[in-house]
mmCIF file as Biopython writes it, N, C-alpha, C and O atoms, coordinates in Angstrom:
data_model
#
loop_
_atom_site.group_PDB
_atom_site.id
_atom_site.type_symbol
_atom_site.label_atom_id
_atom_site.label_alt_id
_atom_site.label_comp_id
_atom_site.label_asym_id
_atom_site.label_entity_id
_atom_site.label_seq_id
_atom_site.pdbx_PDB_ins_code
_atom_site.Cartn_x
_atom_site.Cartn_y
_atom_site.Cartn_z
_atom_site.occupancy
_atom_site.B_iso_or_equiv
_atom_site.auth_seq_id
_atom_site.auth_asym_id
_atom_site.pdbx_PDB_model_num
ATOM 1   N N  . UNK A ? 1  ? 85.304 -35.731 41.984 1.0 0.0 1  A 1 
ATOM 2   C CA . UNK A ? 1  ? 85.979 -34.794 41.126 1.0 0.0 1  A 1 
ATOM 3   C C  . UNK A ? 1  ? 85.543 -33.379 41.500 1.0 0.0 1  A 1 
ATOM 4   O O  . UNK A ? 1  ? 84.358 -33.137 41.728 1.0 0.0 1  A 1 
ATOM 5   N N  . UNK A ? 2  ? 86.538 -32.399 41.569 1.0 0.0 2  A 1 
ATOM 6   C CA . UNK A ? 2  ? 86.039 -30.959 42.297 1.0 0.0 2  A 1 
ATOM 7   C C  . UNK A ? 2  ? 86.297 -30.261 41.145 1.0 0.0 2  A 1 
ATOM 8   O O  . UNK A ? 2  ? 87.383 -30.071 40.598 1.0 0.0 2  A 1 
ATOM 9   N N  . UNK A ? 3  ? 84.694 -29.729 40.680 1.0 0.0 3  A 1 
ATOM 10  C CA . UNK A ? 3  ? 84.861 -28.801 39.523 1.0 0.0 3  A 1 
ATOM 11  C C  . UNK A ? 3  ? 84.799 -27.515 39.586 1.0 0.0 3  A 1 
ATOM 12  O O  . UNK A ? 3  ? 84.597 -26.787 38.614 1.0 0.0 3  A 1 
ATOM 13  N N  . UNK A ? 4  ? 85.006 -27.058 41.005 1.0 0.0 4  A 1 
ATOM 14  C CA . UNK A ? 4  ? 84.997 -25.307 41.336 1.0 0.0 4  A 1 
ATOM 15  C C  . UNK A ? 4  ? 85.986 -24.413 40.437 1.0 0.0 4  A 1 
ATOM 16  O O  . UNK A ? 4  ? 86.000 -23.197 40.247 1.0 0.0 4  A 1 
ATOM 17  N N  . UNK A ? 5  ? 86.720 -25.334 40.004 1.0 0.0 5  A 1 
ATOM 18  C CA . UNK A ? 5  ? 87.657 -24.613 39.031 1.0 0.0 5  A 1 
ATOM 19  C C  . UNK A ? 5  ? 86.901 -23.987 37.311 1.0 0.0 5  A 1 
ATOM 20  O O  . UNK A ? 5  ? 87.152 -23.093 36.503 1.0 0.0 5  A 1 
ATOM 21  N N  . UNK A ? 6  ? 85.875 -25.125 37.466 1.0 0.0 6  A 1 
ATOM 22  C CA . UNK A ? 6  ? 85.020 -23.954 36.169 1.0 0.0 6  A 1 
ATOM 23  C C  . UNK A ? 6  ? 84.327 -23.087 36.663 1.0 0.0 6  A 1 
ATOM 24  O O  . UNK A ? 6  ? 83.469 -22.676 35.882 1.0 0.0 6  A 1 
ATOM 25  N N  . UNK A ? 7  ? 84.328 -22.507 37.886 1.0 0.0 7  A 1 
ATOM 26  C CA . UNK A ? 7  ? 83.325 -21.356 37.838 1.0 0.0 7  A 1 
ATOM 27  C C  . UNK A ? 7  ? 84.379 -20.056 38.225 1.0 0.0 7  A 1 
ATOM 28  O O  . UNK A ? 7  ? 83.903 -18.933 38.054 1.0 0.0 7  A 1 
ATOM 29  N N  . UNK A ? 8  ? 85.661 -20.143 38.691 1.0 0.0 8  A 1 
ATOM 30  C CA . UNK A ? 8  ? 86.768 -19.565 38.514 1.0 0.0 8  A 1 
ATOM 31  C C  . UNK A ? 8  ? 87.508 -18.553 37.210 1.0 0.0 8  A 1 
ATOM 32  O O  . UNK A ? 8  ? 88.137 -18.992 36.248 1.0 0.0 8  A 1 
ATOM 33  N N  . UNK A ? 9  ? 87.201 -17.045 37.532 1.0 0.0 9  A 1 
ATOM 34  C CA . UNK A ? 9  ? 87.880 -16.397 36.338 1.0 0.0 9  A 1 
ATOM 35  C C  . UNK A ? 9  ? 88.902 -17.307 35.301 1.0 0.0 9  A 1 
ATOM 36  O O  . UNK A ? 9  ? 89.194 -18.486 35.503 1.0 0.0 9  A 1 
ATOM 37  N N  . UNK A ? 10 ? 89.313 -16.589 34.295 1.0 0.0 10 A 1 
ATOM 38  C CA . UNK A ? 10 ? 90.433 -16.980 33.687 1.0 0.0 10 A 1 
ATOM 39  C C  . UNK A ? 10 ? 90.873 -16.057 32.609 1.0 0.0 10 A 1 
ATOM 40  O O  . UNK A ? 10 ? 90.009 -15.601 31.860 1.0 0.0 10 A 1 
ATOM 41  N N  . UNK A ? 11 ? 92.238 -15.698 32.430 1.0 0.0 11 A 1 
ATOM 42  C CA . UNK A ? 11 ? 92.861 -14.607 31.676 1.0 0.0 11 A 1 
ATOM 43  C C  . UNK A ? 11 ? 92.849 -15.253 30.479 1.0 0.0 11 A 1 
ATOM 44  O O  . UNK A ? 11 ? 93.270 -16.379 30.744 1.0 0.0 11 A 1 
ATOM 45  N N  . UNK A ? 12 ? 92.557 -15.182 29.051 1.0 0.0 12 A 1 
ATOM 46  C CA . UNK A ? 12 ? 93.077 -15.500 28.067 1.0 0.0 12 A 1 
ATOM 47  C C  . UNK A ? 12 ? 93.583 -14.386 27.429 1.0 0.0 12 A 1 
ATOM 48  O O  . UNK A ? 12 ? 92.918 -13.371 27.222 1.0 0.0 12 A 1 
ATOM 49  N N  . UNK A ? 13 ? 94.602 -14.521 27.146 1.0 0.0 13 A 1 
ATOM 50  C CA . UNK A ? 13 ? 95.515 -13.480 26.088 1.0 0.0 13 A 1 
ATOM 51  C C  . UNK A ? 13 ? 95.006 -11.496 26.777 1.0 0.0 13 A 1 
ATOM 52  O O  . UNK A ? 13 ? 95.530 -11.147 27.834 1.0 0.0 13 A 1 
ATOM 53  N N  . UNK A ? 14 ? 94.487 -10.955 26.385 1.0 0.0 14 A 1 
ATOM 54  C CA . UNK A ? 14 ? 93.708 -9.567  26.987 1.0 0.0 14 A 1 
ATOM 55  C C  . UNK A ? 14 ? 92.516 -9.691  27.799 1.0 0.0 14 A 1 
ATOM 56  O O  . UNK A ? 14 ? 92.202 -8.824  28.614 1.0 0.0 14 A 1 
ATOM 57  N N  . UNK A ? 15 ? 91.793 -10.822 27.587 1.0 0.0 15 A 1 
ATOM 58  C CA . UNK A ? 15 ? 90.743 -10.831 27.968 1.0 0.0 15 A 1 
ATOM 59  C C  . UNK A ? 15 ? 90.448 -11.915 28.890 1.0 0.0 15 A 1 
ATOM 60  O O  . UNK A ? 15 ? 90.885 -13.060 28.772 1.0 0.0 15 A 1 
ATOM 61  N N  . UNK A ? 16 ? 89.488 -11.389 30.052 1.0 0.0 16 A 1 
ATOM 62  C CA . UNK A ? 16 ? 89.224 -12.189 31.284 1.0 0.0 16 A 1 
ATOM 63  C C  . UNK A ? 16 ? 87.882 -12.714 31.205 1.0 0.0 16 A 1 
ATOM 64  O O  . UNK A ? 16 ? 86.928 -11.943 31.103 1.0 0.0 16 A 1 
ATOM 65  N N  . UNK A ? 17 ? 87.721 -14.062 31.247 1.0 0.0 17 A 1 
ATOM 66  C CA . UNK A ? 17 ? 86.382 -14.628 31.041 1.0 0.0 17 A 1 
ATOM 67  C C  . UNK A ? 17 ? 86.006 -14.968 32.662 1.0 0.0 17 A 1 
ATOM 68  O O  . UNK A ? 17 ? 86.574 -15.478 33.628 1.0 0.0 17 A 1 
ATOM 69  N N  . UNK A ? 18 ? 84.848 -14.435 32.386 1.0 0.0 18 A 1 
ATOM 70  C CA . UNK A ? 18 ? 83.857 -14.919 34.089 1.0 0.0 18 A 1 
ATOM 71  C C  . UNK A ? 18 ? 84.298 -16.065 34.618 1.0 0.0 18 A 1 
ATOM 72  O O  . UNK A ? 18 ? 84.906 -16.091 35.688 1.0 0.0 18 A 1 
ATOM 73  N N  . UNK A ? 19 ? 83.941 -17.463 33.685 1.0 0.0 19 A 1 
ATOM 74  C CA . UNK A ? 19 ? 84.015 -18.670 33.994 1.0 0.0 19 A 1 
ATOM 75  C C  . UNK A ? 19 ? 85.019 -19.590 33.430 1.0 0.0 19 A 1 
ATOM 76  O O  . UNK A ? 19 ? 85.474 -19.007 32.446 1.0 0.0 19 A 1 
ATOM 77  N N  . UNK A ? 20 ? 85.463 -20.478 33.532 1.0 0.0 20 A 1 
ATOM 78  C CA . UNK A ? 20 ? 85.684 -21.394 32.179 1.0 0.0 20 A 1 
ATOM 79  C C  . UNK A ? 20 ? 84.772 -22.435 31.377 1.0 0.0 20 A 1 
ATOM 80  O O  . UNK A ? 20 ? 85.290 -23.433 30.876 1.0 0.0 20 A 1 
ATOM 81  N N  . UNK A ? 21 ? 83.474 -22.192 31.274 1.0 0.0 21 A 1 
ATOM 82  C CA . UNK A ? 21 ? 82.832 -22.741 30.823 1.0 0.0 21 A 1 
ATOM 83  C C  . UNK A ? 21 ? 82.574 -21.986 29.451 1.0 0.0 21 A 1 
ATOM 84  O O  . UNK A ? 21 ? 82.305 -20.795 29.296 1.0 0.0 21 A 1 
ATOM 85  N N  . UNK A ? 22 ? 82.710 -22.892 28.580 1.0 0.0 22 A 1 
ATOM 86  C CA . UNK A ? 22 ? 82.366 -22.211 26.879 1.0 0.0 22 A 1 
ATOM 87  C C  . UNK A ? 22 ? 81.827 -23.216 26.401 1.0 0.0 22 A 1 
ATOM 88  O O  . UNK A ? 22 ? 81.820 -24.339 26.906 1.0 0.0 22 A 1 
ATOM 89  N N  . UNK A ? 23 ? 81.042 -22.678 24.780 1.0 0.0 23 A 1 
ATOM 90  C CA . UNK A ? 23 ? 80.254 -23.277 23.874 1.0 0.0 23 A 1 
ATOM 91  C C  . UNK A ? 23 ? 80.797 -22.755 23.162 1.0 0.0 23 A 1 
ATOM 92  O O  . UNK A ? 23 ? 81.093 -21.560 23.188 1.0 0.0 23 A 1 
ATOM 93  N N  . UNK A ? 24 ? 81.231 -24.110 21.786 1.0 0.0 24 A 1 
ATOM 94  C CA . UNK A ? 24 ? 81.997 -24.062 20.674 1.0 0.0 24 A 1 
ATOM 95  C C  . UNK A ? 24 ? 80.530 -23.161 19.933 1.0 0.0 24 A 1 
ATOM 96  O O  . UNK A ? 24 ? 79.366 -23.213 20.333 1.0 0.0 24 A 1 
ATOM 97  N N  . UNK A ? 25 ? 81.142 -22.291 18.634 1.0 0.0 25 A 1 
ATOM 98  C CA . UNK A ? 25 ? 80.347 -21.649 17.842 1.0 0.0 25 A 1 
ATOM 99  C C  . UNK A ? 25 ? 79.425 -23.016 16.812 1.0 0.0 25 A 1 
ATOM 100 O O  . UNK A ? 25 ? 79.923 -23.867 16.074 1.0 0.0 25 A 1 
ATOM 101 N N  . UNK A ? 26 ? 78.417 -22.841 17.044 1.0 0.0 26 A 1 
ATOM 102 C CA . UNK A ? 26 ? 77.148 -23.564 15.965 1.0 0.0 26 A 1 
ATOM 103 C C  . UNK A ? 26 ? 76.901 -22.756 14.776 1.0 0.0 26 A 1 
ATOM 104 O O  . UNK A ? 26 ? 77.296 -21.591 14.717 1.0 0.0 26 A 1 
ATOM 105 N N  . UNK A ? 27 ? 76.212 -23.367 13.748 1.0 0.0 27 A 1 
ATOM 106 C CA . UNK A ? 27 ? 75.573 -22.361 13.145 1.0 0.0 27 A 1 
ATOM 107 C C  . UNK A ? 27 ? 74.386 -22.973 12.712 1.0 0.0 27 A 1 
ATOM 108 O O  . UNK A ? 27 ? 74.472 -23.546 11.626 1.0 0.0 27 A 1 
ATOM 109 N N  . UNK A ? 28 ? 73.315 -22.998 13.276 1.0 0.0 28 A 1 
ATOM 110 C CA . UNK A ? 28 ? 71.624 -23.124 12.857 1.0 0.0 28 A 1 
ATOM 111 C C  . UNK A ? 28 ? 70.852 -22.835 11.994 1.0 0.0 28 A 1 
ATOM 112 O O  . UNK A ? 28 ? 69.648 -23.025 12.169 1.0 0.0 28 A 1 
ATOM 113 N N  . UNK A ? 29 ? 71.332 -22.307 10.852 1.0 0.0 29 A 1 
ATOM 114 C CA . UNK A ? 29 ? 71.256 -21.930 10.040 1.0 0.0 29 A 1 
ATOM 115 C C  . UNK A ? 29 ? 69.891 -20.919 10.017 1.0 0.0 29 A 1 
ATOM 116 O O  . UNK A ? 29 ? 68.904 -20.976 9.283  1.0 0.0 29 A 1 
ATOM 117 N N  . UNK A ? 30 ? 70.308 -19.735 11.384 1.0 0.0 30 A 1 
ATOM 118 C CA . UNK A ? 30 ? 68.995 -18.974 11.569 1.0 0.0 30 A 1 
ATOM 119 C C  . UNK A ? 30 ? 69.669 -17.780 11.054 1.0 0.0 30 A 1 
ATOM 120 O O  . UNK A ? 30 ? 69.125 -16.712 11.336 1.0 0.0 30 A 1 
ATOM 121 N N  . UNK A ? 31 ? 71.002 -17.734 10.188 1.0 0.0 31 A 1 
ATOM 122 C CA . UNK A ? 31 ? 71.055 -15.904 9.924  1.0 0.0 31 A 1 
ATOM 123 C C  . UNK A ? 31 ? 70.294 -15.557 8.610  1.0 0.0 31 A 1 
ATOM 124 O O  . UNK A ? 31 ? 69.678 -16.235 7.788  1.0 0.0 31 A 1 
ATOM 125 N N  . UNK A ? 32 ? 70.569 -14.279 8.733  1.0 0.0 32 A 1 
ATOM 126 C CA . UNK A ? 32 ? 69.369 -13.322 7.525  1.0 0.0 32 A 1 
ATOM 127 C C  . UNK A ? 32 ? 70.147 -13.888 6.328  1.0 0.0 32 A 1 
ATOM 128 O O  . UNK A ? 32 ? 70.913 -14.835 6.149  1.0 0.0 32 A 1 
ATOM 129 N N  . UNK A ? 33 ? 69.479 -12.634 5.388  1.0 0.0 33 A 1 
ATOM 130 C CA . UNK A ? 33 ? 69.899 -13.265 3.959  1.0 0.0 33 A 1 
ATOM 131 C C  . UNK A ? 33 ? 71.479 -12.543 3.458  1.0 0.0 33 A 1 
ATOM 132 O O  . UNK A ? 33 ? 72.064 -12.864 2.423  1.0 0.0 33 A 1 
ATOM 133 N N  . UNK A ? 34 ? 71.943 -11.585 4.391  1.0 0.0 34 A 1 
ATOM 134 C CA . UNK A ? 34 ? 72.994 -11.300 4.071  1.0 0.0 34 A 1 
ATOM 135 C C  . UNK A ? 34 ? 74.265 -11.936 5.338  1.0 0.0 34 A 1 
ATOM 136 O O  . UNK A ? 34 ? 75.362 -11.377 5.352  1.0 0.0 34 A 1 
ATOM 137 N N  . UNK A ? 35 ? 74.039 -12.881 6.144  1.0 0.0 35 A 1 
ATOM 138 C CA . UNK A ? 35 ? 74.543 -13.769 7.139  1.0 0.0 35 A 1 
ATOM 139 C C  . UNK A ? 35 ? 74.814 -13.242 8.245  1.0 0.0 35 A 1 
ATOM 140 O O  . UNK A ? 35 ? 75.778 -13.683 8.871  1.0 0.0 35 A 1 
ATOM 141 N N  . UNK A ? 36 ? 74.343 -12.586 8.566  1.0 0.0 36 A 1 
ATOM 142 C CA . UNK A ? 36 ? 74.240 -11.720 10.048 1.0 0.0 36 A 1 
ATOM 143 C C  . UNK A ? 36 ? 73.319 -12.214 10.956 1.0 0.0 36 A 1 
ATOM 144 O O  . UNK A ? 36 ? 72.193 -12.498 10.546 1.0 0.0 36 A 1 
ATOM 145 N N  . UNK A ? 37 ? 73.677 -12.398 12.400 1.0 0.0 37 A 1 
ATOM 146 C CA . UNK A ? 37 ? 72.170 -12.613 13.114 1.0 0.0 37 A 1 
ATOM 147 C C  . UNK A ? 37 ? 71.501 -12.187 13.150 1.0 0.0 37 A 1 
ATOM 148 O O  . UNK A ? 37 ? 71.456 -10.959 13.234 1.0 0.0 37 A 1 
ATOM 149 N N  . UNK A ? 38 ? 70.030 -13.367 13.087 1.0 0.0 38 A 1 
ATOM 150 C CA . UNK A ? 38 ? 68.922 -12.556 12.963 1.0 0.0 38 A 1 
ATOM 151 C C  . UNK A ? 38 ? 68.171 -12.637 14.875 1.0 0.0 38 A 1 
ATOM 152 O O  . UNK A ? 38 ? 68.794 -12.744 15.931 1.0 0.0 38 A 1 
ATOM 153 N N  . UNK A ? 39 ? 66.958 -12.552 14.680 1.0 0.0 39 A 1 
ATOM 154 C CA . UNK A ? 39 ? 66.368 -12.512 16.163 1.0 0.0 39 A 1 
ATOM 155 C C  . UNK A ? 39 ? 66.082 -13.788 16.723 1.0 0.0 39 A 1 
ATOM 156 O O  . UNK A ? 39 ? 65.774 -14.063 17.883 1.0 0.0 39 A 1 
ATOM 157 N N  . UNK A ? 40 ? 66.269 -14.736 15.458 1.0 0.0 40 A 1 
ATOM 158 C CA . UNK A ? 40 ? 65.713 -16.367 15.730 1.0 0.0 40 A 1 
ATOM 159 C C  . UNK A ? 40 ? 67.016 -17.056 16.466 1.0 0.0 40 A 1 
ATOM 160 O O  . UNK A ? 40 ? 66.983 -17.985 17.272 1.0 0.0 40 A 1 
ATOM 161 N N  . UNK A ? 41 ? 68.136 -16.375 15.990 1.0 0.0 41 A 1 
ATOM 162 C CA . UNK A ? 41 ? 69.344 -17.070 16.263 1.0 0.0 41 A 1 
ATOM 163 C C  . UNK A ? 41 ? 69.823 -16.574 17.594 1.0 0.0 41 A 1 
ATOM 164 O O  . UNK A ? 41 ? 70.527 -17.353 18.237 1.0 0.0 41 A 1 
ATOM 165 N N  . UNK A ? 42 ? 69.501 -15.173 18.208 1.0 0.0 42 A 1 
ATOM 166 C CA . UNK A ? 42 ? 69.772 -14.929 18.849 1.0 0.0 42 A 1 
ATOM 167 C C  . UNK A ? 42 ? 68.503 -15.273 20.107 1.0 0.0 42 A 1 
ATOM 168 O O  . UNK A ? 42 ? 68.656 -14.919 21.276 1.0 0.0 42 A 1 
ATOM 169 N N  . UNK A ? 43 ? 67.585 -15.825 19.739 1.0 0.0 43 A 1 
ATOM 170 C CA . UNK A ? 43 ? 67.050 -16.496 20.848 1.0 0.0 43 A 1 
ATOM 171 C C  . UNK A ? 43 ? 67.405 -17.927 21.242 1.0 0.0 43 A 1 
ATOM 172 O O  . UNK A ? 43 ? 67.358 -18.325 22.406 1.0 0.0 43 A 1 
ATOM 173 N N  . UNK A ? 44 ? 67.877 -18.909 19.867 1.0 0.0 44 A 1 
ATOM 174 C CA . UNK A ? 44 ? 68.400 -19.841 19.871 1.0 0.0 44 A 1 
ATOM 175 C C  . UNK A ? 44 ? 69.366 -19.888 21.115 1.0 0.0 44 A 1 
ATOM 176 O O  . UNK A ? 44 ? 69.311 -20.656 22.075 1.0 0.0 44 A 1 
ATOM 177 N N  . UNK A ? 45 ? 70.221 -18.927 20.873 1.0 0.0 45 A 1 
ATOM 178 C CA . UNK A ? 45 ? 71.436 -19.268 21.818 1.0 0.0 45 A 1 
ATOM 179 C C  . UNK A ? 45 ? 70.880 -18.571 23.380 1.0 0.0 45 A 1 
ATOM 180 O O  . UNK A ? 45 ? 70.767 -19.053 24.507 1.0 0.0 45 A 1 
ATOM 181 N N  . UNK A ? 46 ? 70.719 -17.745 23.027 1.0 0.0 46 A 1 
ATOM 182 C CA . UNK A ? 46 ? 69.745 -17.381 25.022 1.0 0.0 46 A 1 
ATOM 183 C C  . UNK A ? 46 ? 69.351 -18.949 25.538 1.0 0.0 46 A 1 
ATOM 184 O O  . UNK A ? 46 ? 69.744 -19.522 26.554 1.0 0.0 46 A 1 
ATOM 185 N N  . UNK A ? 47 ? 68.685 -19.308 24.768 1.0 0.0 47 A 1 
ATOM 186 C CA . UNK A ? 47 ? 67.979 -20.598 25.222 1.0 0.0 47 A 1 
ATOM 187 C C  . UNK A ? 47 ? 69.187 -21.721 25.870 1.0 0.0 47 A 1 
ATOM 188 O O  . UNK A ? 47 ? 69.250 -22.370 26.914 1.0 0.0 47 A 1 
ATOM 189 N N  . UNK A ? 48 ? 69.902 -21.603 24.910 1.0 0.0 48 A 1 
ATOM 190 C CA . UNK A ? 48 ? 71.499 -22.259 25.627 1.0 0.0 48 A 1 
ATOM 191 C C  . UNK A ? 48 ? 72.086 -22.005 26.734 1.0 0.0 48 A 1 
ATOM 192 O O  . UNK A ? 48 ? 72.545 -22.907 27.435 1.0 0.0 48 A 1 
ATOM 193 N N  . UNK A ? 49 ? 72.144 -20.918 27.005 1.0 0.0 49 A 1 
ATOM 194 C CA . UNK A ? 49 ? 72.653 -20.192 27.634 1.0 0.0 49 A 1 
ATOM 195 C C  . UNK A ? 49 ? 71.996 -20.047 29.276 1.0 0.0 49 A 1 
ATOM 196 O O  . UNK A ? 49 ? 71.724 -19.036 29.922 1.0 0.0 49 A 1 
ATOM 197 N N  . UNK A ? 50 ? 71.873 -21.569 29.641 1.0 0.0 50 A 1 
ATOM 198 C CA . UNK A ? 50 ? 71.129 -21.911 31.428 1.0 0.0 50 A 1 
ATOM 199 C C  . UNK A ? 50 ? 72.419 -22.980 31.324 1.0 0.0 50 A 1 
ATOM 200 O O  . UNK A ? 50 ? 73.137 -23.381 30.407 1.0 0.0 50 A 1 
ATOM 201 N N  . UNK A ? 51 ? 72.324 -23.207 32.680 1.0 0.0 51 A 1 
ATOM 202 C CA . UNK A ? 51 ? 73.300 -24.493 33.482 1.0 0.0 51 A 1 
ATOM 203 C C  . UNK A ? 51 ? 72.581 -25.662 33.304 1.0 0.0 51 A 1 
ATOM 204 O O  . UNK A ? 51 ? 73.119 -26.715 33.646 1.0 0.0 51 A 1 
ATOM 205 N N  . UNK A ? 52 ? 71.022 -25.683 32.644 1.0 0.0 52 A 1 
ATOM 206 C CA . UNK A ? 52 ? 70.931 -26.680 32.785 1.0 0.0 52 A 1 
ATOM 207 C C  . UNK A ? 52 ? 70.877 -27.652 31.649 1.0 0.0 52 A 1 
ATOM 208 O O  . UNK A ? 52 ? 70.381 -28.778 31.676 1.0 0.0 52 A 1 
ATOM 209 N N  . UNK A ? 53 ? 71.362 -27.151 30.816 1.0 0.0 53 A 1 
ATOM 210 C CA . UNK A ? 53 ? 72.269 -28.002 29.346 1.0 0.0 53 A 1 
ATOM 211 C C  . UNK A ? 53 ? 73.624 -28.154 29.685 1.0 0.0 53 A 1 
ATOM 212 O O  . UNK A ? 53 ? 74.386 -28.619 28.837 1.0 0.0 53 A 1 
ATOM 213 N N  . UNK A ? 54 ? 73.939 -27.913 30.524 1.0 0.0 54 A 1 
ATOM 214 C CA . UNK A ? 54 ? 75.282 -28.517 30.911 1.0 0.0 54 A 1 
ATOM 215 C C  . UNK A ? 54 ? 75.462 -29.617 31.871 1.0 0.0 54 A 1 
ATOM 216 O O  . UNK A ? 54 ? 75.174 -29.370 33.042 1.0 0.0 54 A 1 
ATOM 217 N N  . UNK A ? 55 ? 76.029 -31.171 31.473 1.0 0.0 55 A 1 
ATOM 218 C CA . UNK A ? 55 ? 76.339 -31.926 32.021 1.0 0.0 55 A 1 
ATOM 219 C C  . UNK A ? 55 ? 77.686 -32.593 32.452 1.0 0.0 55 A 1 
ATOM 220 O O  . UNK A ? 55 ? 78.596 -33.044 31.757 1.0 0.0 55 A 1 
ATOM 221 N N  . UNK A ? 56 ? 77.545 -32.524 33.756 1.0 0.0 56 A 1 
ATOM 222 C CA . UNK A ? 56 ? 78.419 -33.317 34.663 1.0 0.0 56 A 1 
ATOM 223 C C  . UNK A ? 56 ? 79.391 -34.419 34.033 1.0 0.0 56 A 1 
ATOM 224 O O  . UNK A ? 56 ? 78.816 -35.491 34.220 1.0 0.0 56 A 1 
ATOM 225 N N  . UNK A ? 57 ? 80.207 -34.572 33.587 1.0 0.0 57 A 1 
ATOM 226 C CA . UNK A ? 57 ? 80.320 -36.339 33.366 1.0 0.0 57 A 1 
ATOM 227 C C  . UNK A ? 57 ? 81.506 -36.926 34.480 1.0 0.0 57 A 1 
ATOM 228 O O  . UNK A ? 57 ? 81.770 -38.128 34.524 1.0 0.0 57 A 1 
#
């Protein structure tokens, strides 16, 4: 199976994404007390944010 096609731009509507690789929105329940991110959440997702949580199938 040739997956060079996810690392290939792509136009959606105005906007051009690098890749086609995405992550549906979570919520970790790391925002503040008025629901905004806080610094926990935004390390949360950095941490996501390697190739190597992403699997092949």
């Amino acid at each position: 199976m040739n997956t060079d096609v996810l690392f290939e731009p792509i136009q959606v509507g105005n906007v051009e994404l690098k890749n086609r690789i995405a992550m549906s929105p979570m919520n970790m329940g790391y925002t503040g007390p008025e629901g905004f991110t806080s610094e926990q959440s935004n390390a949360w997702y950095a941490g996501k944010n390697t190739l190597y949580h992403f699997r092949y199938i």
